[in-house]
C-alpha positions as CSV (number, residue, x, y, z in Angstrom):
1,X,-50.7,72.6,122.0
2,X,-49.3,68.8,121.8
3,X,-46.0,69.6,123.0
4,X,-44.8,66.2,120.5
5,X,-46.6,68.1,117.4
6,X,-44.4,71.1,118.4
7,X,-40.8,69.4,118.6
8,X,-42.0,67.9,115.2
9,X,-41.2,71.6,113.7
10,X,-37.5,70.9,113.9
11,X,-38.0,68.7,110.5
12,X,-38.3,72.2,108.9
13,X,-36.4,74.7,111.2
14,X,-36.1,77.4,108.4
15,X,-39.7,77.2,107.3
16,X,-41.4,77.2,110.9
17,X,-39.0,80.6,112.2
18,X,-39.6,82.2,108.9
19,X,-43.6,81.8,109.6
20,X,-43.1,83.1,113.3
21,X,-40.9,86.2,111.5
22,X,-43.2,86.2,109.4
23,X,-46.1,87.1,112.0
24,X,-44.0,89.7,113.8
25,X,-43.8,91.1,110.1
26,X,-47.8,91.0,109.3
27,X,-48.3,93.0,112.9
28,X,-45.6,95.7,111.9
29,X,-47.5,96.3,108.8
30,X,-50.8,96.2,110.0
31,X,-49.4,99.0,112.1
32,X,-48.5,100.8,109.5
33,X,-51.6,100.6,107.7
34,X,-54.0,101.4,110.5
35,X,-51.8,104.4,111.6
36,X,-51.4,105.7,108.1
37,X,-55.3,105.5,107.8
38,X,-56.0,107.3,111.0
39,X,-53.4,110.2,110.0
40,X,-55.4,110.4,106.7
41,X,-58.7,110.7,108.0
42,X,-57.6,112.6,110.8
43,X,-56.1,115.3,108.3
44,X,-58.8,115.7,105.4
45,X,-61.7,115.7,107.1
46,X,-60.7,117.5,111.1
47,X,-57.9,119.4,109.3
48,X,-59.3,120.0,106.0
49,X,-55.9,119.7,104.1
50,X,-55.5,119.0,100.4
51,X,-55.8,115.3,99.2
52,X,-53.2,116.3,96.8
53,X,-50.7,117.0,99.9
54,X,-51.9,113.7,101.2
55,X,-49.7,111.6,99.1
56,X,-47.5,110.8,101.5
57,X,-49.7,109.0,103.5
58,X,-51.8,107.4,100.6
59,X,-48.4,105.6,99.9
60,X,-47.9,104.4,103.1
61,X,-50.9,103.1,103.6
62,X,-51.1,101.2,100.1
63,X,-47.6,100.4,101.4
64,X,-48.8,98.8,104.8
65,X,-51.9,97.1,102.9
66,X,-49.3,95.5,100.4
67,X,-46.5,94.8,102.8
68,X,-49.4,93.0,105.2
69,X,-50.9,90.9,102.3
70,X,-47.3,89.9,100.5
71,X,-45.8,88.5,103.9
72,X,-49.2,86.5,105.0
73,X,-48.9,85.3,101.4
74,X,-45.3,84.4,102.2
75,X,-46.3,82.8,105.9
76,X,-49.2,80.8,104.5
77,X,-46.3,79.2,101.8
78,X,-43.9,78.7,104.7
79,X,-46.3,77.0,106.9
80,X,-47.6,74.7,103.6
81,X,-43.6,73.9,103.2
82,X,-43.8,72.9,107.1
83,X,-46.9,70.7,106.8
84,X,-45.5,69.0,103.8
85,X,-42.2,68.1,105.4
86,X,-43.7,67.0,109.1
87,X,-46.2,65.1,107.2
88,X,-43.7,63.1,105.0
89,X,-41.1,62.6,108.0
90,X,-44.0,61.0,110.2
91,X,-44.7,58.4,107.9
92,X,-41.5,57.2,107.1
93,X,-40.7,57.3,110.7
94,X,-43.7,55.7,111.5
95,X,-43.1,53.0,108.7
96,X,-39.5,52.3,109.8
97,X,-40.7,51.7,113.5
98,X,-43.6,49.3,112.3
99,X,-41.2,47.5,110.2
100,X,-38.4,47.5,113.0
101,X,-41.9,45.9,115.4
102,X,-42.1,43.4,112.7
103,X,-45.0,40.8,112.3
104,X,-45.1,39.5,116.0
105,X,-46.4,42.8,116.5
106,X,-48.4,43.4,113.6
107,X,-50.5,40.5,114.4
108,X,-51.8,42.2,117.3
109,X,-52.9,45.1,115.0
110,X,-55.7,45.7,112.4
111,X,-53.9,46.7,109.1
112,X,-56.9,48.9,107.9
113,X,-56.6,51.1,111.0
114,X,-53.1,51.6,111.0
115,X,-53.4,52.4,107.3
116,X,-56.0,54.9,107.4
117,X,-53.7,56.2,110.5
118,X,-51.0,56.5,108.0
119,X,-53.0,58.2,105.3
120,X,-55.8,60.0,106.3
121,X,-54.7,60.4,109.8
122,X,-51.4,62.4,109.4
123,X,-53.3,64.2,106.2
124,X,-55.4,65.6,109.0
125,X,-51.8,67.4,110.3
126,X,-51.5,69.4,107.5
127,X,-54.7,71.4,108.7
128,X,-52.9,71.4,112.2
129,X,-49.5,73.0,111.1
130,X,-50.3,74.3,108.0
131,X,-53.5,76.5,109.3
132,X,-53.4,75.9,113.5
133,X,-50.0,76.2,114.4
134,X,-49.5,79.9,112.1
135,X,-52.7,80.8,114.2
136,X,-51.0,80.1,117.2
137,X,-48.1,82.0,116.2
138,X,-50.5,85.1,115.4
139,X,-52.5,84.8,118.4
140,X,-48.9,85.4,119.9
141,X,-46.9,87.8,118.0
142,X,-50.0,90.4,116.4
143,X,-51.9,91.0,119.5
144,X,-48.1,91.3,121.0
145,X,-46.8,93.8,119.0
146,X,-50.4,96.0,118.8
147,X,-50.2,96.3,122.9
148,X,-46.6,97.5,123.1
149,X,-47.8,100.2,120.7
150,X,-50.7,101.3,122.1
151,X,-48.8,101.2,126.1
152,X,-47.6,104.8,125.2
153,X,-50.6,106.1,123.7
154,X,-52.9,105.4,126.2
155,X,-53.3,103.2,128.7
156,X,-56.6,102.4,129.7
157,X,-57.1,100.8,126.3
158,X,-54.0,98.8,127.2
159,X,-55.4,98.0,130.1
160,X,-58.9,97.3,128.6
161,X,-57.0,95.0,125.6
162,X,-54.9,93.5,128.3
163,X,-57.7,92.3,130.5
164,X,-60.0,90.8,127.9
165,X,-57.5,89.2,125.7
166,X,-57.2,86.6,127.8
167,X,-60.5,85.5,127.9
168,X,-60.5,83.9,124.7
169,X,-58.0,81.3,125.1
170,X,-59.1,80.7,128.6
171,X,-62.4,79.5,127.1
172,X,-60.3,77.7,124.6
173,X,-58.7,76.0,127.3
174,X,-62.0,75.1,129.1
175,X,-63.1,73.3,125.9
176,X,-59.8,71.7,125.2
177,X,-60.6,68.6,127.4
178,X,-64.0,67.9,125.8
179,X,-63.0,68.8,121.9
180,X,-60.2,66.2,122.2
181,X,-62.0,63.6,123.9
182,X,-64.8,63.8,121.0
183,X,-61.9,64.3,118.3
184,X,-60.3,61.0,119.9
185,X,-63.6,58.9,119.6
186,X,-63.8,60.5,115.7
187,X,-60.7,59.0,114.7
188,X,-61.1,55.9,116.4
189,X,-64.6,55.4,114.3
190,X,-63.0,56.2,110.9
191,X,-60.1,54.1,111.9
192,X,-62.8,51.3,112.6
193,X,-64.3,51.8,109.7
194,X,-61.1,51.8,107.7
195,X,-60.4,48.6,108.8
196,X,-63.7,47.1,108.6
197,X,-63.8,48.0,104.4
198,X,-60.2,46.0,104.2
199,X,-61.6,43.3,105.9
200,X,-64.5,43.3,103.7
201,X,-62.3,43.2,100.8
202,X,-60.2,40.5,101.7
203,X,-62.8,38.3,102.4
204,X,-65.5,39.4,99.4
205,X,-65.3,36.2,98.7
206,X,-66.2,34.0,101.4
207,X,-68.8,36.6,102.5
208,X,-70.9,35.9,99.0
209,X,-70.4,32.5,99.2
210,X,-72.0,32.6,102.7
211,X,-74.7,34.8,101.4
212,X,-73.6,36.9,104.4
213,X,-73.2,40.1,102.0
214,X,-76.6,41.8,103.3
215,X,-75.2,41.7,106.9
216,X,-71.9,43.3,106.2
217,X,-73.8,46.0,104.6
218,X,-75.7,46.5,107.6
219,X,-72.6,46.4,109.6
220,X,-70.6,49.4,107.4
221,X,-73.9,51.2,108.0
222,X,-74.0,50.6,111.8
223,X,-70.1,52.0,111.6
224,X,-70.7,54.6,109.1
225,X,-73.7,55.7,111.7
226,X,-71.2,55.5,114.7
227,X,-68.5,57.7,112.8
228,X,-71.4,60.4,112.0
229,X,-72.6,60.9,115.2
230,X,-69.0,61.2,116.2
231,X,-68.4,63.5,113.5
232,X,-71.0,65.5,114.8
233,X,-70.6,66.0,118.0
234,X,-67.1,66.9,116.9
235,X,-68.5,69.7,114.8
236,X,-71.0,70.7,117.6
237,X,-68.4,71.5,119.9
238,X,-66.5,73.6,117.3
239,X,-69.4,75.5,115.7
240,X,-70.7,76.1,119.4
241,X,-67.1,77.0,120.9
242,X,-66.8,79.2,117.5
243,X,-69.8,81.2,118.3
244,X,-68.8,82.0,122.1
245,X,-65.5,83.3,121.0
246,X,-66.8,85.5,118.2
247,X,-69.1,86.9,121.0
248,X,-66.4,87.4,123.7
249,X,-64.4,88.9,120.8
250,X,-67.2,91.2,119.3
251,X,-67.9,92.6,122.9
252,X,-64.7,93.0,124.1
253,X,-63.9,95.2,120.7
254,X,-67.3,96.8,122.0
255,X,-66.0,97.3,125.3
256,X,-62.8,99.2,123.8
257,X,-64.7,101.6,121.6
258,X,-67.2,102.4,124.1
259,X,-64.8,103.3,126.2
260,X,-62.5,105.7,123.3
261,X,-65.6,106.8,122.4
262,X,-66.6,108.4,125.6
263,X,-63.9,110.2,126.6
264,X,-63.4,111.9,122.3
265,X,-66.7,112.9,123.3
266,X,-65.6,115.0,125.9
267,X,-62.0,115.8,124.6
268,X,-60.2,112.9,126.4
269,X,-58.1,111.7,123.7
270,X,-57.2,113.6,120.7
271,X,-59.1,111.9,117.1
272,X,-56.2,110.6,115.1
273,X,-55.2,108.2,118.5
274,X,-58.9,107.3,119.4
275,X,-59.0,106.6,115.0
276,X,-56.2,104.7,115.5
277,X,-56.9,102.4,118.4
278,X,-60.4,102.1,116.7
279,X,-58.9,100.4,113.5
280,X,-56.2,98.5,115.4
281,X,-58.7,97.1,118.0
282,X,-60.8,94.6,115.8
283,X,-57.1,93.5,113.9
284,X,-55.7,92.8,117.7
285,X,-58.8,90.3,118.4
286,X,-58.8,89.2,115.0
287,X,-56.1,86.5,115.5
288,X,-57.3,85.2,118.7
289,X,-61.0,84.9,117.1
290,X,-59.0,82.9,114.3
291,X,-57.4,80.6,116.5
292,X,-60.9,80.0,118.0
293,X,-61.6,79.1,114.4
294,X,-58.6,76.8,113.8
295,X,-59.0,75.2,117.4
296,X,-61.5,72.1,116.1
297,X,-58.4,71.3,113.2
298,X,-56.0,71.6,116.8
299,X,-57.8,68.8,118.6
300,X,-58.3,66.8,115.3
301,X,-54.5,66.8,114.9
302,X,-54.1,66.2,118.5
303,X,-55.9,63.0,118.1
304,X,-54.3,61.7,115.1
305,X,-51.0,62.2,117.2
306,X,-51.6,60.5,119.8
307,X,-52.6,57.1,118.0
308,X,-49.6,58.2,115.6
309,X,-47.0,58.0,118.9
310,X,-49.1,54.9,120.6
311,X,-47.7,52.9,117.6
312,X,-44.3,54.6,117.6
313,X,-43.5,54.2,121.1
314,X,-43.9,50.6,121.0
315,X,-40.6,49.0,121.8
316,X,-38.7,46.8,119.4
317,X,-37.9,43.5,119.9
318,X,-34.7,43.1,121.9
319,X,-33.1,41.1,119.0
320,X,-32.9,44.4,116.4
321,X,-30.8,45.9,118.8
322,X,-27.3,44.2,117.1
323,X,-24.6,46.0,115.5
324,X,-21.8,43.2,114.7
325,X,-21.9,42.3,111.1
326,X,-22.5,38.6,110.5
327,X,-19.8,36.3,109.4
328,X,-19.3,35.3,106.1
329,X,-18.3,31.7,107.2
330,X,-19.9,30.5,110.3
331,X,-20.0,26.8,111.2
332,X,-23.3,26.2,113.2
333,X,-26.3,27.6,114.7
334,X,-26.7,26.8,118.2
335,X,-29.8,27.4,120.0
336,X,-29.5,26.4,123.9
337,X,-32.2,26.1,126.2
338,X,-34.3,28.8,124.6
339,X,-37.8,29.8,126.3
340,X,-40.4,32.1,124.8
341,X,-44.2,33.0,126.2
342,X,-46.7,35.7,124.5
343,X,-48.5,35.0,128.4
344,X,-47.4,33.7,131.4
345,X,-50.0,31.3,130.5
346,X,-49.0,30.7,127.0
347,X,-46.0,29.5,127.0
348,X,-44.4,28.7,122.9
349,X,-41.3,27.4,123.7
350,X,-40.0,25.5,127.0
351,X,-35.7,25.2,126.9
352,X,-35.3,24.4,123.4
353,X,-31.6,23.2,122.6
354,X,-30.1,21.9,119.5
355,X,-27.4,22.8,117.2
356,X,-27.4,23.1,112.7
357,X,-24.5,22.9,111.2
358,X,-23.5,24.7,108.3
359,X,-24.7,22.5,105.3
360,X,-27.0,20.7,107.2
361,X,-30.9,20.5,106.1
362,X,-33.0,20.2,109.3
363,X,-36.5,19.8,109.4
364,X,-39.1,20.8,112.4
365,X,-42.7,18.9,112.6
366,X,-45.0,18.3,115.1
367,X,-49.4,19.2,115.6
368,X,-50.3,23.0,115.3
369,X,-49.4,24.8,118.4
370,X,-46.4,22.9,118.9
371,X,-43.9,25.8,119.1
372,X,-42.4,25.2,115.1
373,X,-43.4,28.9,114.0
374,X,-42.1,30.8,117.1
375,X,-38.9,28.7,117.2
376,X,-38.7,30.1,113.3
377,X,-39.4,33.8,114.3
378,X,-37.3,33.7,116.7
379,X,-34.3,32.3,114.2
380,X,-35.6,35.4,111.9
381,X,-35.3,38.0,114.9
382,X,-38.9,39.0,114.9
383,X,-39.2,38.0,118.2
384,X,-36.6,37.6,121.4
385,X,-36.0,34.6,123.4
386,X,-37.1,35.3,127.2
387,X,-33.9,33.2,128.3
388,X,-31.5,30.9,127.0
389,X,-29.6,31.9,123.7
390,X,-29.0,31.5,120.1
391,X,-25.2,31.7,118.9
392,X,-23.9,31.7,115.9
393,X,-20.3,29.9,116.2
394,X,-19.9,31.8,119.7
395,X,-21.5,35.1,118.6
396,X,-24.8,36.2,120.3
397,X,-27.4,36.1,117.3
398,X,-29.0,39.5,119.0
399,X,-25.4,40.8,118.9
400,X,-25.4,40.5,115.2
401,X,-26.7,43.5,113.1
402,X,-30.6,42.0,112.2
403,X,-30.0,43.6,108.1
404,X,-26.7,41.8,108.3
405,X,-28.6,38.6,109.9
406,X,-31.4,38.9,107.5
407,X,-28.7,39.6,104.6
408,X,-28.0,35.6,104.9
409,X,-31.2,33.9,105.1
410,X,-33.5,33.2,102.1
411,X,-37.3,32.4,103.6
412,X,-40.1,30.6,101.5
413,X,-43.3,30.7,103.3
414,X,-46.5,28.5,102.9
415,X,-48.2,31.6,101.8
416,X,-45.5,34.0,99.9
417,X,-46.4,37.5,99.8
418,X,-46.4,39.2,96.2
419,X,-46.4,42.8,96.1
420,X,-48.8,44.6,92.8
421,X,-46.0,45.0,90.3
422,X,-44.7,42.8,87.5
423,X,-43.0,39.6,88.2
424,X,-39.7,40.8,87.6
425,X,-40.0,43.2,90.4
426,X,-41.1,40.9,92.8
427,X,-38.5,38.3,91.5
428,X,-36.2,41.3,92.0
429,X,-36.7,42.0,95.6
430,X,-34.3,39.4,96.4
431,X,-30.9,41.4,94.6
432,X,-32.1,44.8,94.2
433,X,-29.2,45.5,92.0
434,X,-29.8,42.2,90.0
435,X,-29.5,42.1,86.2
436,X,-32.9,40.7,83.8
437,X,-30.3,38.0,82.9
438,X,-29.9,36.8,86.4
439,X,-33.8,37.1,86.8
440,X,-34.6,35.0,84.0
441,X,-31.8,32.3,85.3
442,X,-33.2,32.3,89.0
443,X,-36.5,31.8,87.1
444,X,-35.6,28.7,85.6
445,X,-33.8,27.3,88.8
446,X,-37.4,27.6,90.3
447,X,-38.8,25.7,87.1
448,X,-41.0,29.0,87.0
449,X,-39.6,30.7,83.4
450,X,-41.8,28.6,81.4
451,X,-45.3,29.6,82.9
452,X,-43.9,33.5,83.0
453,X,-42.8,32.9,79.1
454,X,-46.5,32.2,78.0
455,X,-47.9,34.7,80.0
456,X,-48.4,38.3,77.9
457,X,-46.1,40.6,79.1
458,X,-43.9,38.1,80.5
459,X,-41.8,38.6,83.1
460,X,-43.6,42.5,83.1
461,X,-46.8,40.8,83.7
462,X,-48.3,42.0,87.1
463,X,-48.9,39.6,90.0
464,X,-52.0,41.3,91.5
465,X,-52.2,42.6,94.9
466,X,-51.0,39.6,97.3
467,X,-50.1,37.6,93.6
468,X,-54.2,37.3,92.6
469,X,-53.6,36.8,88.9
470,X,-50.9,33.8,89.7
471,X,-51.9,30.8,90.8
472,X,-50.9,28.9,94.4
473,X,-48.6,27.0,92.5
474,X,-47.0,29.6,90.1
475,X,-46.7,32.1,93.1
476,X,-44.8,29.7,95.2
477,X,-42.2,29.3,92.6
478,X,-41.8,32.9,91.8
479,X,-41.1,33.2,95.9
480,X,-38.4,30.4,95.3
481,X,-36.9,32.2,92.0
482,X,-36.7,35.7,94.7
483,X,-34.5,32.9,97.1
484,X,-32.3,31.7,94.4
485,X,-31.4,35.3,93.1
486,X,-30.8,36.3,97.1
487,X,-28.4,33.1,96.9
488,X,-28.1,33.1,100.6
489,X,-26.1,30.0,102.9
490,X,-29.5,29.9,104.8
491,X,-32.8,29.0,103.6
492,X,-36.0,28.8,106.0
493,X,-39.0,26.9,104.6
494,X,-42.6,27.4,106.1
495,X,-44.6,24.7,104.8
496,X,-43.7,25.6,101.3
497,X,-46.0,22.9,100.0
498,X,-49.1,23.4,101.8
499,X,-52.5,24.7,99.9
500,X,-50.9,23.3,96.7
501,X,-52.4,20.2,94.3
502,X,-50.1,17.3,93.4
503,X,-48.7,18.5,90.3
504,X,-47.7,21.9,91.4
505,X,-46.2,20.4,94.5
506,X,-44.2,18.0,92.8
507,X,-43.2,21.1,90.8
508,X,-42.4,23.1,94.1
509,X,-40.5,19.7,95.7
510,X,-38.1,20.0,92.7
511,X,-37.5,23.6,92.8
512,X,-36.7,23.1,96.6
513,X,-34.1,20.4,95.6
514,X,-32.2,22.1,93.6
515,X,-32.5,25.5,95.7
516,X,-31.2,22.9,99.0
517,X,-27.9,22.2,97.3
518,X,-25.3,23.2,99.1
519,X,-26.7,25.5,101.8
520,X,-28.6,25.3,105.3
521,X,-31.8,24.5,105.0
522,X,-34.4,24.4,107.6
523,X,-38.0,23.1,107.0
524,X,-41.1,24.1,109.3
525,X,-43.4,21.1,107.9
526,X,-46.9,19.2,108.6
527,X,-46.9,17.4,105.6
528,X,-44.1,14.8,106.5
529,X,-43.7,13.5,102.8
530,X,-41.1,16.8,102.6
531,X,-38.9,16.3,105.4
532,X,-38.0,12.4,104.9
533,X,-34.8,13.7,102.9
534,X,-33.9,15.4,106.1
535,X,-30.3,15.4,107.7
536,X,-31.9,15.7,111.6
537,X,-36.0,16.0,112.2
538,X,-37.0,17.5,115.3
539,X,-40.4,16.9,116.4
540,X,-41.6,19.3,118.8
541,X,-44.8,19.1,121.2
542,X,-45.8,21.6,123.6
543,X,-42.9,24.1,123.1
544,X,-40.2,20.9,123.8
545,X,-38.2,18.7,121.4
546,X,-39.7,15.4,122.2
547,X,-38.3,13.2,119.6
548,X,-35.0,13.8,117.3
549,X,-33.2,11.7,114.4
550,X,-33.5,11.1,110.6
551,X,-36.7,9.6,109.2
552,X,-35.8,6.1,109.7
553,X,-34.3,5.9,113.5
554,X,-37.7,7.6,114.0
555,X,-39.6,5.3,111.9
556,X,-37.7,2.3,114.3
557,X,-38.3,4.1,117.5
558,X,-42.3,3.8,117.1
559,X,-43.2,7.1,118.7
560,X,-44.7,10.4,118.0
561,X,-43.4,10.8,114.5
562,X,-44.1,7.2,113.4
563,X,-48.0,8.1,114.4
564,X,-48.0,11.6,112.8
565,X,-46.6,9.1,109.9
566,X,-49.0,6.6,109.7
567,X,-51.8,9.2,110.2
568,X,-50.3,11.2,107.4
569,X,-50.1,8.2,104.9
């Protein structure tokens, strides 16, 4: 039993001690039943009395069948409630923690295998507490109750039950190690192969263009092959571990009426307690061969758990870890001899200083692998400077709540993320609470409300997944119509401009502007034609600021950036 899995059950306190009362119940009945069946038998056919005068007991027993089946109906609905609620409360735990890890993180991940963690993988719990975890319970309570009952009637089948019980989960026990191992390598296939079908469909398009369809198809069958046998073997172990416990079970209800029958046959026991112990015996290995049957859905849940609380025990950055709210006026952003590494031998960023004041527009340049997009994340709080420190005014940035932080930045990336819904809605996510009026406004401060006006639907027109049915152009300005309705003091530009033709950038450079006026503006840029209106360019090479100024002091000073310049024009 994951001890994890079973802490989960406090997400549904009242559902998961209703099932365990409800198993206590189930044995009291099943008591009943088999006791009212013996006194039945016992009476019409050894003591020949009346059926008519058996009435009595014919209720009881119809009242022990009943009562039996009405409160393992009412078990299997608790446990269902309990899956349901574990289930939901993983994933949104499990989301909030990836989106607290943010992208640093994510980029270490594939997004296909943490998806079909999310989906199918936590599916695969509702087996485990909806169908292993009662069995559990039974395996407990049933054969608990039954041996307390038959102590007074007669102990060597006590002693017999009591001896040979045990067996069965022992076995369980033995295969435990092996079943989870396999269950582990299952998951991890169909995680693989999750991940390899996104892939696939992400890039459908450059694979037929490099005619390299044929060997993705025998890639997904290579995978596909991998996950069978893993499958498989998974299944081998249960089917075979099934079939030894249905044995040790069989004989050891063998063992107990062997042994009851013997001594009624010489007058040992008197017929309605050996009838008795008879019906009871099979019902008291019954749950333990049912666990045996529910085991393979144990380790399978097991598994899924494990990858489940991998991802969930990942630390957050340092830098979420703020509770101050941010100020509503601040005068600058300081950021002082700031060093970041993902290795000791890759180091981003090596004692960064400089300051941007409030109303300033800043840009950062400088050749790929320079440091520009880590000194961004790091201004974002998806990552944590490894010494030094960013302030803002003379508050710690990681002392700032990161929602508050985030609250006042607007960030336009070279590639903006569109979700599948209309363009309202994604225009939206900037002000949740934001009117259609102030929509269609922001829309026409990003020069964008013309293009959405021609389209069908309008501004209920869907983007596509990742904003397929908009062009590079017409998705970057519905990105900077979702930054004019956030209207926040600081906006963060990642090579807004890049992948776009002439006209549309012209169209984005305009947009930018007018979206620049009066607020912070800091520019992560290659393509130098968008930074010349700067305030302060910093170029940065090999994690340092090696040149800073406007455009023309750096023009005049002939280094670094007048190359990148020249090379650019």
């Amino acid at each position: 039993m994951n001890k994890r899995l079973w802490a989960e059950t406090r997400i549904a306190r009242a559902a998961f001690w209703l099932t365990v009362a409800l198993q206590v119940v189930v044995a009291v009945f099943l008591m009943i039943q088999a006791w009212a069946l013996s006194q039945i038998i016992n009476r019409a056919y050894l003591l020949n009395t009346p059926l008519d005068q058996l009435g009595d007991w014919f209720a009881l027993a119809l009242f022990g069948v009943g009562g039996r089946a009405l409160a393992g109906w009412l078990s299997a609905v608790a446990a269902a409630r309990l899956a349901t609620a574990i289930k939901a409360d993983l994933r949104r735990r499990t989301m909030a923690h990836l989106l607290a890890l943010g992208p640093a993180f994510l980029k270490s991940e594939r997004s296909g295998e943490i998806v079909t963690t999310l989906a199918e993988g936590v599916e695969k719990l509702d087996s485990y507490f909806r169908e292993y975890l009662p069995a559990i319970l039974a395996a407990i309570f049933i054969p608990l109750c039954i041996i307390i009952v038959v102590l007074p009637l007669d102990l060597l089948t006590f002693l017999v039950m009591l001896l040979t019980a045990p067996l069965i989960p022992l076995f369980m026990v033995l295969i435990g190690k092996a079943a989870g191992y396999l269950a582990r390598q299952q998951h991890a296939r169909m995680s693989q192969l999750g991940a390899h079908f996104v892939d696939v469909m992400q890039g459908l398009v450059t694979l037929r263009l490099l005619n390299r369809s044929r060997f993705q198809i025998k890639t997904i069958r290579r995978i596909t092959e991998d996950f069978r046998q893993a499958t498989m073997g998974v299944l081998r172990v249960a089917f075979l571990s099934s079939l030894a416990l249905e044995l040790l079970a069989t004989l050891s209800v063998a063992i107990v009426a062997v042994e009851i029958g013997i001594r009624l046959l010489y007058g040992g026991i008197a017929f309605d307690h050996a009838l008795f112990l008879l019906i009871i015996a099979p019902e008291y290995y019954m749950p333990l061969r049912t666990l045996g049957a529910r085991f393979h859905s144990g380790t399978e849940g097991a598994a899924v758990a494990e990858r489940l609380y991998a991802l969930m025990d990942q630390p957050p950055p340092a830098a979420n870890g703020g509770v101050q709210p941010a100020p509503d006026t601040w005068r600058a952003l300081h950021i002082d001899d700031v060093h970041f590494a993902y290795t000791p031998e890759r180091p981003a960023l090596r004692g960064v200083s400089l300051t941007i004041e409030r109303g300033q527009q800043i840009a950062i340049v400088g050749d790929s692998g320079g440091g520009k997009t880590t000194l961004s994340a790091l201004i974002l709080r998806f990552l944590d400077q490894q010494s030094g420190v960013i302030r803002l005014d003379d508050t710690r940035l990681n002392d700032i709540a990161v929602g508050a932080w985030r609250d006042q930045i607007a960030w336009v990336s070279q590639k903006p993320y569109l979700f599948n819904a209309s363009i309202a809605e994604n225009i939206r996510m900037g002000r949740p609470d934001a009117t259609d009026e102030q929509i269609v406004t922001a829309a026409r401060s990003a020069d964008a409300h013309n293009f959405i006006s021609r389209l069908p639907a309008g501004y209920d027109t869907p983007c596509g997944e990742r904003g397929l049915h908009l062009s590079g152009g017409q998705a970057q300005r519905i990105a900077i119509a979702r930054a004019f309705l956030k209207d926040a003091p600081l906006i963060v530009l990642d090579e807004p401009t890049a992948n776009l033709d002439t006209a549309s950038e012209a169209l984005v450079i305009g947009a930018l502007r007018l979206l620049a006026q009066g607020r912070t503006v800091i520019s992560i840029a290659h393509r130098l034609n968008t930074v010349i209106e700067a305030d302060m360019i910093y170029l940065l090479a090999d994690g340092r600021i090696v040149e800073q100024g406007d455009h023309q002091s750096l023009i005049a000073q002939n280094g670094r950036y007048a190359q990148m310049r020249r090379d650019y024009a």
